[in-house]
C-alpha positions in Angstrom: -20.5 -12.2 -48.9 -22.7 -11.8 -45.5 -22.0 -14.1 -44.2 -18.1 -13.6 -44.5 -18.8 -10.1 -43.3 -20.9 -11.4 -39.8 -18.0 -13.7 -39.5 -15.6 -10.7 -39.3 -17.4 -8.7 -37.3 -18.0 -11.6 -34.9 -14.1 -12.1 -34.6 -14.1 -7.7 -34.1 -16.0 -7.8 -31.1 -14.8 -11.2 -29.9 -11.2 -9.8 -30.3 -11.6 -6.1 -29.1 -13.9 -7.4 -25.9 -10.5 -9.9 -25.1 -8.3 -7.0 -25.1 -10.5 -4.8 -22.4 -10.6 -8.7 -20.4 -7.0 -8.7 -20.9 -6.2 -4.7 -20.0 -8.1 -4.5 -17.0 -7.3 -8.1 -15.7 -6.0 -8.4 -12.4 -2.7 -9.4 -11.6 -2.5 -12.6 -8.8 -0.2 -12.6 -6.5 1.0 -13.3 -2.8 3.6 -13.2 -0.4 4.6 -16.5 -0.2 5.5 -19.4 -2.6 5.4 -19.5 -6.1 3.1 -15.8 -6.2 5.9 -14.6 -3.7 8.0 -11.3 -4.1 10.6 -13.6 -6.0 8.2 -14.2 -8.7 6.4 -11.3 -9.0 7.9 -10.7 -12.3 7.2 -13.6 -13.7 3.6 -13.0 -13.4 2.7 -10.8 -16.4 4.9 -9.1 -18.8 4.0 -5.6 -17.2 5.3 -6.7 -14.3 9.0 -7.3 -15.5 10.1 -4.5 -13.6 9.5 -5.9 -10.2 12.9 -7.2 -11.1 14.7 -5.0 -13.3 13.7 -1.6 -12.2 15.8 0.5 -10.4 13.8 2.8 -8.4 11.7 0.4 -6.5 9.6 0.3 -2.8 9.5 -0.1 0.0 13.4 1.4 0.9 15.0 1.7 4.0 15.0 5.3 4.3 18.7 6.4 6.1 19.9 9.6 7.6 21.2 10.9 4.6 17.6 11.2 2.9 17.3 13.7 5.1 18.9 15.8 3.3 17.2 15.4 -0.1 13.6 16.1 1.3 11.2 17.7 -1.3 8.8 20.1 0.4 6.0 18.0 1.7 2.7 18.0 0.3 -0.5 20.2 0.8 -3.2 18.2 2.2 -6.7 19.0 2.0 -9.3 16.0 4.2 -12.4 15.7 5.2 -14.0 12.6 6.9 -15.7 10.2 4.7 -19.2 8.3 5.4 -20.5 5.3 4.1 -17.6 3.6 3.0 -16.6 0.2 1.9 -14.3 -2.3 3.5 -13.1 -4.9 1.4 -10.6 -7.6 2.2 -8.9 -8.6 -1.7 -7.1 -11.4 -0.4 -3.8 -9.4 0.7 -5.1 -6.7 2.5 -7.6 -4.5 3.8 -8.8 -1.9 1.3 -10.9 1.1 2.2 -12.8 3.2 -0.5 -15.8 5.0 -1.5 -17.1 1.6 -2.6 -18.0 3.6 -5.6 -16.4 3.0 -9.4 -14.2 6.1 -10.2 -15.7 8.4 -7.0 -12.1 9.4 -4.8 -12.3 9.7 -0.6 -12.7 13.6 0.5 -9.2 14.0 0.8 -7.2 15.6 -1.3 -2.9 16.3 -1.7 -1.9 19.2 -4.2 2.2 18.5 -4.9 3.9 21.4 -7.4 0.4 22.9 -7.9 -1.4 19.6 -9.5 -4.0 17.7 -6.9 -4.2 14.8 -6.4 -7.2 12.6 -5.2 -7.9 9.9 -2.6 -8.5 6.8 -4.4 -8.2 3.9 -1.3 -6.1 2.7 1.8 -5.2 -0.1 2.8 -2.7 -1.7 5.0 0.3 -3.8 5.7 1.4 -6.3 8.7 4.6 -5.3 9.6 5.5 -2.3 7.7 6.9 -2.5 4.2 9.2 0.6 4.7 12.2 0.8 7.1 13.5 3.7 9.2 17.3 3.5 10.0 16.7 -0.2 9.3 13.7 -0.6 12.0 10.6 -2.1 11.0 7.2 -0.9 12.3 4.4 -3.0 13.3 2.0 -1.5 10.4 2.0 0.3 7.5 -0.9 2.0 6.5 -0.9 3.2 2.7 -3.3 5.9 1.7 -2.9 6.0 -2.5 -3.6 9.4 -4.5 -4.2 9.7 -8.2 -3.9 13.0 -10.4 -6.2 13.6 -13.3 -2.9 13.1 -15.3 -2.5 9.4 -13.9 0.5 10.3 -11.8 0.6 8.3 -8.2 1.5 9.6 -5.0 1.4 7.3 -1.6 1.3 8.9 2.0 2.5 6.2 4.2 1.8 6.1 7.8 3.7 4.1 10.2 2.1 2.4 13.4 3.6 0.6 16.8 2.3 -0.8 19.5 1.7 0.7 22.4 -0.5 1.2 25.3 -3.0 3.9 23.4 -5.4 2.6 21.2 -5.3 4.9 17.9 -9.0 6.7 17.6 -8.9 7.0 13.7 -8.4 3.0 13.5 -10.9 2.2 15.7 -14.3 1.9 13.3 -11.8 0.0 10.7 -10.1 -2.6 12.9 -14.1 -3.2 14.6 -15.1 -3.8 11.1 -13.1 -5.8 9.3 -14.2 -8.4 6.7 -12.2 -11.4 8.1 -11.9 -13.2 4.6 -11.1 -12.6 1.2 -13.9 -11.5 -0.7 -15.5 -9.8 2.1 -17.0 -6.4 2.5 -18.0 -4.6 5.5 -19.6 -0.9 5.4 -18.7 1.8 7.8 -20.3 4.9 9.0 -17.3 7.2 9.4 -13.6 7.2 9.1 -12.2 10.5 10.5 -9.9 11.4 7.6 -9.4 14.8 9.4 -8.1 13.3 13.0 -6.0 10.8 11.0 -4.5 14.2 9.0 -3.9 15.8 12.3 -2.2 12.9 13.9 0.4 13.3 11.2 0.7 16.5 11.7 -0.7 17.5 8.2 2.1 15.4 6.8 4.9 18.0 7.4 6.8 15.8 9.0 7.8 13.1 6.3 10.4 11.6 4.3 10.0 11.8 0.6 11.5 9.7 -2.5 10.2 8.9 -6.5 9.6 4.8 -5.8 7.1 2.7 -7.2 4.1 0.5 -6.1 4.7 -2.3 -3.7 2.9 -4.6 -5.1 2.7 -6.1 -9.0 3.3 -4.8 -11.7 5.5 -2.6 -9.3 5.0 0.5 -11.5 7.8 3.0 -10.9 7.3 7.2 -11.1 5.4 7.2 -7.7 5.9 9.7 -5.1 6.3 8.8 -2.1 5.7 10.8 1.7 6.4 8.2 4.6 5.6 9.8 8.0 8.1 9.8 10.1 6.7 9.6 13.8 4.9 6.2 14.0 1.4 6.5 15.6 0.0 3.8 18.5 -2.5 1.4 18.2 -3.3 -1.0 20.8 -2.3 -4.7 21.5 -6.1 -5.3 20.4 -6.4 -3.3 17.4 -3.1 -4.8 16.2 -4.2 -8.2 16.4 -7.3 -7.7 14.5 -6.1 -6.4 11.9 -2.8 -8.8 11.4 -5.2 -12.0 11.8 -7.4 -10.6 9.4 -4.5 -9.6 6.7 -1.4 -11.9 7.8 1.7 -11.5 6.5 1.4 -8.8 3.1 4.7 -7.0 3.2 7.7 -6.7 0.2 11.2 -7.2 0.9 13.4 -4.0 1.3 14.4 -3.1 -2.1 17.7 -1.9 -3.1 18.1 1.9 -4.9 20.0 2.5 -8.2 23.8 2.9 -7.3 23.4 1.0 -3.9 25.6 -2.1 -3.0 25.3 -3.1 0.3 25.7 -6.8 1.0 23.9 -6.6 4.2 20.8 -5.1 2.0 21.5 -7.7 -0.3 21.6 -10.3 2.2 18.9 -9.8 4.9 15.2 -9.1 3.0 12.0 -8.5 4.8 11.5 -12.2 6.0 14.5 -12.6 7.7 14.0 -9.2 9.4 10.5 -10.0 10.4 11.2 -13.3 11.7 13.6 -11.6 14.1 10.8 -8.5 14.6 8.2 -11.4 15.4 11.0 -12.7 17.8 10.4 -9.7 19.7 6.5 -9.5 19.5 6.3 -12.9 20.9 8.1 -12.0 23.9 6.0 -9.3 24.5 2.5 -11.1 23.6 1.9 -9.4 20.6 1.6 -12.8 18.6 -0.2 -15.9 19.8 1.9 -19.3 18.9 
């Protein structure tokens, strides 16, 4: 009698410790091949709606969003110091390094607040203006205490200034995946008034842009792009590559050029360009 009764709690704990494995398992995935954007929702069953949802990111935002904008957010940042640098194997990731402690910066949308987890970044952007790519897309991702998501995105092209905020970040990258680098200081502040306190931004209910592509997220994506330098640029796209989603299409849209040209073709004729102006070594 026991011993049956050892044997079933043994299978318990064997059984409850596989489901918190399984829960807070990662998803793999990539940008190319089989862990692609094609296949993302083949790679878990959460996941699905990478496919079938219909109010999916990145967009090409259009004139008409204009004139749907939602008040933008209030922002409340302060710089953060001694802060991790980790390259995941898609991207860079900034955070407190810290389990569950947010970044000092803060967003309060229809009176609930909502906290700094990371940021990280994207080479070339994910989103589109008017059907323009940028050269990167930096995603700064806010959590309430209710579990609702909201992303600032902030837009960057080259140009002949060199962008202070991304400075300590691009001179301290972790190169490979599974890297960390610490840093001193990222000026949250000077990045929130290079934005202009993210007043000037389009807004739209997407999801995340990468698996399992959970819809319900807000989203603010700055509308001015800031500069960063030839230099800074290329440091952070050899260190991250290629990490960008295909433009997605909205519910009710039908546009066969959406349908037809995705992210890689675009980018192959964005990378076009950057050749021509050195922005890409062959």
């Amino acid at each position: 009698m026991k011993s049956t009764y050892l044997i079933s709690v043994v299978l318990f704990v064997t059984l409850f410790l596989s489901d918190i494995n399984h829960a807070t398992e990662k998803i793999e995935f990539g940008y190319v091949g089989s862990l692609g954007p094609d296949f993302w929702h083949k790679l878990s069953a959460e996941s699905a709606i990478c496919e079938t949802g219909t109010k999916q990111s990145p967009i090409d935002i259009t004139p008409d969003d204009l004139k749907t904008l939602a008040e933008p957010p209030s922002p409340k940042f302060d710089d953060a110091c001694d802060v991790e640098s980790i390259h995941n194997g898609n991207t860079v990731e900034i955070s407190s390094g810290k389990e569950e402690v947010p970044l000092p910066a803060e967003i309060t949308i229809d009176g609930e607040k909502y906290e700094l987890q990371q940021f990280h970044f994207h080479t070339p952007s994910e989103h589109r203006i008017g059907g323009r790519h940028f050269e990167v897309e930096q995603h700064l991702v806010f959590k309430s205490e209710s579990e609702k998501i909201s992303v600032v995105a902030v837009l960057y092209n080259v140009g002949e200034k060199a962008s202070a905020f991304m400075a300590p970040i691009v001179n301290n990258l972790p190169e490979k995946a599974g890297n960390s680098t610490k840093l001193d200081k990222v000026e949250l502040k000077k990045l929130l008034k290079d934005v202009d306190g993210i007043t000037k931004s389009f807004t739209y209910s997407g999801s995340l842009t990468t698996p399992p592509c959970t819809e319900g997220v807000t989203w603010y994506v700055n509308k001015e792009p800031q500069s960063v330098s030839f230099q800074q640029f290329n440091k952070l796209r050899d260190a991250i590559g290629f990490n960008s989603r295909f433009t997605q299409l909205r519910e009710g849209e039908n546009n066969p050029e959406n349908e037809s040209i995705g992210l890689v073709d675009t980018y192959k004729v964005k990378k076009r360009s950057l050749y021509s102006r050195g922005y890409f070594r062959n």
